[in-house]
C-alpha positions as CSV (number, residue, x, y, z in Angstrom):
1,X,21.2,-33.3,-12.6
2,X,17.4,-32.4,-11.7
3,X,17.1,-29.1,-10.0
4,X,14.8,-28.8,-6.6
5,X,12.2,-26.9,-8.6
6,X,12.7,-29.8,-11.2
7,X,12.0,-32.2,-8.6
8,X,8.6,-30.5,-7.3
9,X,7.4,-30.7,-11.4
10,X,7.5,-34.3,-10.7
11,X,6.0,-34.6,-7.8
12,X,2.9,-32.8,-9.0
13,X,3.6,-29.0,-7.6
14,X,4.1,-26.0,-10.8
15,X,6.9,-23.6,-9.6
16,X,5.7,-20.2,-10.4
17,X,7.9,-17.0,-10.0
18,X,6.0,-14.0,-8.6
19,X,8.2,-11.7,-10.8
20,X,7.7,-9.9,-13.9
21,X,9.2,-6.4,-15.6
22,X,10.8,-5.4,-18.6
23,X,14.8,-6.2,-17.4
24,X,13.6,-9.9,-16.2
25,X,11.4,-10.8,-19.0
26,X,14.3,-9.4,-21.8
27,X,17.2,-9.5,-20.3
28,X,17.7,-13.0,-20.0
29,X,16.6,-13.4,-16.1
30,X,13.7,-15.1,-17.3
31,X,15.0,-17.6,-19.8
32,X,17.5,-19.3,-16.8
33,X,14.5,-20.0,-14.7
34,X,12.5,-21.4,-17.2
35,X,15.7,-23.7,-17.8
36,X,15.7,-24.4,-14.1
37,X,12.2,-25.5,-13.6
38,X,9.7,-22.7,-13.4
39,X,6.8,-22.8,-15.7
40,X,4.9,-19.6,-14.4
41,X,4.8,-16.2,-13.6
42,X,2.4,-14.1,-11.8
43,X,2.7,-10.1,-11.9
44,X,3.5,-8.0,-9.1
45,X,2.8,-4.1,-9.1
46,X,5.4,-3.4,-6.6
47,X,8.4,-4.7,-9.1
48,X,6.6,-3.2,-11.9
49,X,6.6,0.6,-10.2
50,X,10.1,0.0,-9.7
51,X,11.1,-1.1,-12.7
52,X,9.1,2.1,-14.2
53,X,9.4,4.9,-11.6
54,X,12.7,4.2,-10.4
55,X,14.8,3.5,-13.8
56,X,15.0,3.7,-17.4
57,X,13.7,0.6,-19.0
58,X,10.6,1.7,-19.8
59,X,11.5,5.4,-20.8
60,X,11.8,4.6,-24.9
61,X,8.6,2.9,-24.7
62,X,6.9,5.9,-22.5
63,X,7.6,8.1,-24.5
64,X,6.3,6.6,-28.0
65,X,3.2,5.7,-25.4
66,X,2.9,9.4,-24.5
67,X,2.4,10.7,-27.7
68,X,-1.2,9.3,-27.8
69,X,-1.8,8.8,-24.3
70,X,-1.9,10.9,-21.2
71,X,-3.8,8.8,-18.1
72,X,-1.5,7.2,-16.0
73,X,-3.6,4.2,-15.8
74,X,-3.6,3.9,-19.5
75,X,-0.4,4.4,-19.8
76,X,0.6,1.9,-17.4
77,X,-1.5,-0.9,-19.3
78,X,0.2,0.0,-22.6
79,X,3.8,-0.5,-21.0
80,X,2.7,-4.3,-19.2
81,X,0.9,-5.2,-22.0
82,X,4.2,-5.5,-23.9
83,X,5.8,-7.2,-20.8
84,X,3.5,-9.6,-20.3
85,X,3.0,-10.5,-24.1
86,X,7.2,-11.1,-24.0
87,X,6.4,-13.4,-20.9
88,X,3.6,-15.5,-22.2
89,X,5.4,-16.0,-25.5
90,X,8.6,-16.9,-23.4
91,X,6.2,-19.5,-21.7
92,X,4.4,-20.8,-25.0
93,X,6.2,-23.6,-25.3
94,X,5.9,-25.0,-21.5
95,X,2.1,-23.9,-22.1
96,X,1.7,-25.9,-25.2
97,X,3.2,-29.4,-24.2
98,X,0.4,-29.5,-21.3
99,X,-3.1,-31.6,-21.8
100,X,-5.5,-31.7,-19.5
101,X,-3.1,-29.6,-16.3
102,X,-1.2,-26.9,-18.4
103,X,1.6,-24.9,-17.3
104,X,3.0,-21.7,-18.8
105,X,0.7,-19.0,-17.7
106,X,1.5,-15.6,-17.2
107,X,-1.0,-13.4,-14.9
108,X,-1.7,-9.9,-15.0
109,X,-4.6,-8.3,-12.1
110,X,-7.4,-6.2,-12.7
111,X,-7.6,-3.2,-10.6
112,X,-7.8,-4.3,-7.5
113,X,-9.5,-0.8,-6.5
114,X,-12.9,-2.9,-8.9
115,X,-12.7,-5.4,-5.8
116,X,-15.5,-4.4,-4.3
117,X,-17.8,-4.0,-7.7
118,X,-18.2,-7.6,-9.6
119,X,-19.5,-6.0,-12.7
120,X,-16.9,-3.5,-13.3
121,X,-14.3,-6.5,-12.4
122,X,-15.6,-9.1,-15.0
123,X,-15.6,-5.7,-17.8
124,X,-11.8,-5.4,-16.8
125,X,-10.8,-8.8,-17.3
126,X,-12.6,-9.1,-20.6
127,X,-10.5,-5.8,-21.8
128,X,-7.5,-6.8,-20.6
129,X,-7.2,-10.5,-21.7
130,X,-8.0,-9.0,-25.1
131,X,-5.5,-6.0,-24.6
132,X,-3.0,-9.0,-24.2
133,X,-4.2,-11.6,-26.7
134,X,-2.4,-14.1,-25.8
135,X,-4.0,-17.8,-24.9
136,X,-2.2,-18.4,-22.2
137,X,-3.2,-15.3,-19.9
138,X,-4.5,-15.6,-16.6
139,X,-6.3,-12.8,-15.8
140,X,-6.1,-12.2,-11.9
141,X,-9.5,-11.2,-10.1
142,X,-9.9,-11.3,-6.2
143,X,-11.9,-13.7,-4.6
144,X,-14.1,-11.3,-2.8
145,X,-17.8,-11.9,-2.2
146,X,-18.2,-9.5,-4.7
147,X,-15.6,-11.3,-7.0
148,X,-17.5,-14.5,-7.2
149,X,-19.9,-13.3,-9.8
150,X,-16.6,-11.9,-11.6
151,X,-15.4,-15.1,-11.7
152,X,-17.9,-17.2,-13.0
153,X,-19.2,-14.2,-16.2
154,X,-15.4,-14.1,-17.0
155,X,-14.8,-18.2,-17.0
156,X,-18.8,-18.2,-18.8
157,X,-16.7,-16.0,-21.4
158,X,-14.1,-18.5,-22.1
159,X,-11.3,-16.4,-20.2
160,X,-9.2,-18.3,-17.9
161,X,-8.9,-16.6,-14.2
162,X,-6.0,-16.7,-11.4
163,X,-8.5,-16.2,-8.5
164,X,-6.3,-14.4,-6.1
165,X,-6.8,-13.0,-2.1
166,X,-8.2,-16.4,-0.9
167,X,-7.8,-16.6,2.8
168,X,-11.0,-18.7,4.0
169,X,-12.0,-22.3,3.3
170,X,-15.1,-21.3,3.1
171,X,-14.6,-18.9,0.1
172,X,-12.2,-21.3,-1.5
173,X,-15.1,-23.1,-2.1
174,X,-17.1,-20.8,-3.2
175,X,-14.5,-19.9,-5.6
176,X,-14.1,-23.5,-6.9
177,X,-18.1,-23.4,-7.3
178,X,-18.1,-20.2,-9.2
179,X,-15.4,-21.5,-11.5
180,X,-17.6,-24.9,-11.9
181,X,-20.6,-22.3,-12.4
182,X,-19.0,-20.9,-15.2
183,X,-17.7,-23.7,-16.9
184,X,-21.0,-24.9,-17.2
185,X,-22.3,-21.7,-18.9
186,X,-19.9,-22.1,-21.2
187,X,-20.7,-25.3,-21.8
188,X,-24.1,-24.9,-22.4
189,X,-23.3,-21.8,-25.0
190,X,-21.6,-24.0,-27.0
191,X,-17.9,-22.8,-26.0
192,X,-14.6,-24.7,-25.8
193,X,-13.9,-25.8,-22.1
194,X,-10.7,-26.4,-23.3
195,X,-9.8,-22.8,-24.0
196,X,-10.1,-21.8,-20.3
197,X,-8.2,-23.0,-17.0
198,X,-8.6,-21.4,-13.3
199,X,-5.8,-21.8,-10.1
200,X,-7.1,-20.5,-6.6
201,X,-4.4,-18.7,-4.9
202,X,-4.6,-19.4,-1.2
203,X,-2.6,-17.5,0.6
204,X,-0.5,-18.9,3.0
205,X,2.4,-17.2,5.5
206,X,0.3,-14.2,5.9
207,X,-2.0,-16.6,7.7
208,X,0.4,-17.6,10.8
209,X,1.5,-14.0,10.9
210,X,-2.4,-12.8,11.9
211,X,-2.8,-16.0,13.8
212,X,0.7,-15.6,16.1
213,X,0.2,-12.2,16.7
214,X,-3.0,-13.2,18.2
215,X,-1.2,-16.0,20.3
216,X,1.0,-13.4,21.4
217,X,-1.7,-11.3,22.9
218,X,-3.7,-14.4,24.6
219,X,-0.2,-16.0,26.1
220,X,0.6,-19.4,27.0
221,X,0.1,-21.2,23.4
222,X,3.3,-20.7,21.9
223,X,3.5,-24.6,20.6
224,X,0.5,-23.1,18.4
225,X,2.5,-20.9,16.4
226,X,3.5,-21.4,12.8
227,X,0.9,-23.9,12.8
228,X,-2.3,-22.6,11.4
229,X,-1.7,-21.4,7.5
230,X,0.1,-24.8,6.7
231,X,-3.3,-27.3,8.0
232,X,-5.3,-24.3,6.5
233,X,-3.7,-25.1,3.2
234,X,-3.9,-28.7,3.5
235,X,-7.7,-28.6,4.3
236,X,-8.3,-26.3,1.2
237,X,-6.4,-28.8,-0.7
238,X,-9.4,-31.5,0.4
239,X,-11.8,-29.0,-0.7
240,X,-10.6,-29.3,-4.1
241,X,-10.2,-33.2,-4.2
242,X,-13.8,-33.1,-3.3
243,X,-15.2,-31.0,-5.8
244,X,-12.8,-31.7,-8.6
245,X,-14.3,-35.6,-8.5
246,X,-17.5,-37.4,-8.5
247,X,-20.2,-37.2,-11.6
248,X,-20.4,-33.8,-11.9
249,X,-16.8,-33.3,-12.7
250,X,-16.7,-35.6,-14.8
251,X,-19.3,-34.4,-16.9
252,X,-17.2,-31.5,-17.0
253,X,-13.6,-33.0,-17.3
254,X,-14.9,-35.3,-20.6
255,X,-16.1,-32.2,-22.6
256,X,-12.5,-30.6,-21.7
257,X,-12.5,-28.8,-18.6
258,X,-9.2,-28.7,-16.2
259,X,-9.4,-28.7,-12.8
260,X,-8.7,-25.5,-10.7
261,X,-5.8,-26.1,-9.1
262,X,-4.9,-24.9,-6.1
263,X,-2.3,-22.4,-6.1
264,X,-0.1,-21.4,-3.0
265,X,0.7,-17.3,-2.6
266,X,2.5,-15.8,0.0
267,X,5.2,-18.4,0.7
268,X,8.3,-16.2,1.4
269,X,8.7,-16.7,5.2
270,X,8.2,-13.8,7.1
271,X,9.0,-14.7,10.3
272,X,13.0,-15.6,10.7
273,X,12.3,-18.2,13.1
274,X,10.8,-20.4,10.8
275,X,12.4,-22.2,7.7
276,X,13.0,-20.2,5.0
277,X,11.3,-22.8,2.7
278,X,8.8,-23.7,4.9
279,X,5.7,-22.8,2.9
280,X,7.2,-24.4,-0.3
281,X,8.3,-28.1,1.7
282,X,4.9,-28.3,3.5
283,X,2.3,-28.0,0.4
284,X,4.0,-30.6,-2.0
285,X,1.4,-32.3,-3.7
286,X,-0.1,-33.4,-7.0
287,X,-2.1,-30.4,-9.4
288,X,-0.9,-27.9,-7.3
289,X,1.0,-25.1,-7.9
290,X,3.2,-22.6,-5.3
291,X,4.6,-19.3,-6.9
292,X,7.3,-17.8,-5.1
293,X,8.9,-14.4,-4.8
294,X,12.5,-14.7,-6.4
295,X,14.4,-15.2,-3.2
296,X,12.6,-18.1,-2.1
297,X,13.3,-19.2,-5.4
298,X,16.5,-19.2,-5.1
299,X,16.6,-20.3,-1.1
300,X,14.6,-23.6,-2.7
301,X,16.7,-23.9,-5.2
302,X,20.0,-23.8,-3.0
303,X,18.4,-26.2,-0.1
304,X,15.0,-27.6,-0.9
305,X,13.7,-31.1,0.1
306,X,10.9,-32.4,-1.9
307,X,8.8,-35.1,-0.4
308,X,5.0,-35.2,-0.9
309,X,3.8,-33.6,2.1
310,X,0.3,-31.6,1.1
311,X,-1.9,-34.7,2.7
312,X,0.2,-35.9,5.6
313,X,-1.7,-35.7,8.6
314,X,-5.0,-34.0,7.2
315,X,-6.6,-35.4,10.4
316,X,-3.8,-33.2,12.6
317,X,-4.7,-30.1,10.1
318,X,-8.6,-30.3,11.4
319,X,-7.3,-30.6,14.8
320,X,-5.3,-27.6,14.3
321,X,-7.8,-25.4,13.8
322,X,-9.9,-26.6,16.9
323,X,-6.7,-26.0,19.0
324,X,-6.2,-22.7,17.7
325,X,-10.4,-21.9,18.9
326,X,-10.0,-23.7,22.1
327,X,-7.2,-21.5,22.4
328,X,-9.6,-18.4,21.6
329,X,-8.4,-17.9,18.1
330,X,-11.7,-16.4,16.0
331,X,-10.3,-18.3,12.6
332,X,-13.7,-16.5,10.6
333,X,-12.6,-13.0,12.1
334,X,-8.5,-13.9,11.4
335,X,-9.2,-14.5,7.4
336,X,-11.5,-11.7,7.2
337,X,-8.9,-9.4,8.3
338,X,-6.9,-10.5,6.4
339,X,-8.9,-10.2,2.9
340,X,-9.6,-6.9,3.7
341,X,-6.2,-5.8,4.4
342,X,-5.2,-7.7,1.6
343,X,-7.5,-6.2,-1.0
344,X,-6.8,-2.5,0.5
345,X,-2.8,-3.5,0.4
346,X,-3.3,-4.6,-2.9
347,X,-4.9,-1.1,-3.7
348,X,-2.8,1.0,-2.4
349,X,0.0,-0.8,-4.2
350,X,-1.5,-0.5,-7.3
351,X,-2.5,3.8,-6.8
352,X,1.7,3.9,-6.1
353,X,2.1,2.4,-9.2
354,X,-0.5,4.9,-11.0
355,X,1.1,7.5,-9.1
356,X,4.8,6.4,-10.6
357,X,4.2,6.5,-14.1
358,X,1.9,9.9,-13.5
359,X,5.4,11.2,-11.6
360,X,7.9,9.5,-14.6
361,X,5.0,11.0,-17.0
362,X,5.3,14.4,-16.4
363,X,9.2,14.2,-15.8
364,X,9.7,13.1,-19.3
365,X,7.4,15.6,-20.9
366,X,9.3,18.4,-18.7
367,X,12.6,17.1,-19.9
């Protein structure tokens, strides 16, 4: 019997799982999903400060780690490099049956506190995808103004990139144009276009929960809400059909290259009015991927309809976003606030993290 997340392989959407620590990648957790349909993983810092500061798992490893090491950062890289190695080798399989639109990545982020400093990023990825050393590593760097440049040295040096924080349409593009940037470099140094791959994670429900709170405060458009991330989505989407064709591309595509797909983040529903699969049902469509957090997962998985969806109405999407200014909805200001609270979120997370191990640290050396 095919699965739901079975079902959205074939209709052209990867299921990825945003999940990853030591007692889901060894304990079995892992292997199940990969049985049930998902091909991908992305890595969360949240479930990985858990997994570290609030239990055991990682204490053997720790301390053979802290015999040579003392930063907390350091030490932190040691103990997902292990994890993430386990994941990818999990996925090796699913990664090596693909051609030209491969599954089976794992992703581990860069700092996101380098967010703001290009140079420093595109350093980071290039130590950390060797830190891994494993081909099928995404290496996650955000899609900040700053970022771009990130992107296109680290695809120029045959490292594949999960572009992550994308909010706008506009710097979707210029995402998608870095990545093309870059490809070319590499081209033209005489590298493998083949060895490298890029997704664009747009985020999605965090979207409609900027845009209805700003409803809220204007009044009176109510049939508005819920409305915006999904066409926002759907219009990126057209962004990549356009740039991911023509001459250009296929220039590109003969000497190897894969498309970068787009990848849909932030699909748990927050608000419980709204479906709790909404964000997976809605953006259903081919070379695409959505990752989940597990319990949308499992809510697909219990009562998921699949049904390609992503270019339905594309027309009603534009007029979406003119509704949403007619209503006085700023759409540049909403997806700027959000990538700044995103990258600062995605900070802070990861200086709680730092600060776990530092505390786990200095409880096993006082023990």
């Amino acid at each position: 019997m095919t699965t739901p997340l079975q079902s959205l392989l074939q209709h052209g959407t990867s299921p990825w799982i945003d999940y990853i620590s030591r007692p889901f990648v060894r304990d079995g957790d892992m292997d199940g999903l990969v049985r049930d349909g998902i091909v991908g993983v992305t890595s969360n810092p949240t479930i990985f400060q858990g997994a570290i500061a609030d239990g055991d798992a990682y204490d053997d490893q720790l301390r053979e780690v802290l015999k040579t090491e003392s930063d907390p950062k350091e030490v932190f890289w040691a103990l997902a490099r292990d994890d993430v190695r386990d994941a990818c080798d999990l996925l090796r399989e699913v990664f090596e049956r693909g051609d030209s639109t491969r599954d089976g990545w794992v992703s581990l982020e860069v700092d996101p506190g380098l967010a703001g400093d290009g140079s420093a990023t595109a350093k980071e990825a290039k130590r950390l995808y060797a830190m891994v050393d494993r081909r099928n590593l995404f290496v996650k760097i955000p899609g900040t103004q700053a970022g771009l440049q990130a992107i296109e040295d680290t695809i120029a040096a045959g490292i594949p990139v999960n572009v992550t924080l994308l909010f706008s349409l506009e710097r979707h593009r210029a995402a998608a144009e870095a990545y093309l940037s870059g490809l070319r470099r590499l081209r033209d140094g005489g590298g493998d276009l083949r060895s490298v791959d890029s997704v664009a994670s747009f985020f999605v429900s965090r979207v409609d929960t900027e845009a209805d709170r700003r409803l809220d405060e204007l009044g009176g458009r109510d049939e508005l809400k819920g409305k915006l991330a999904i066409a926002n989505a759907k219009l990126a989407y057209q962004t990549y059909k356009e740039l991911f064709s023509g001459a250009d591309w296929q220039e590109l595509e003969a000497a190897g290259a894969s498309p970068q797909r787009c990848l849909w983040a932030s699909t748990s529903t927050k608000n419980p009015a709204y479906r709790d699969v909404l964000y997976v049902e809605e953006l259903i469509g081919p070379k695409t991927v959505n990752t989940m957090p597990r319990e949308t997962v499992e809510d697909f998985q219990d009562h998921g309809r699949v049904e390609n969806t992503l270019e339905r109405d594309v027309d009603g999407a534009r007029r979406t976003l003119e509704q949403f200014a007619q209503a006085g909805v700023d759409y540049d200001d909403v997806v700027e606030v959000l990538e700044r609270e995103g990258v600062q979120k995605f900070s802070d997370s990861f200086s709680q993290l730092i600060d776990g191990v530092a505390a786990k640290r200095d409880q096993l050396v006082s023990a």
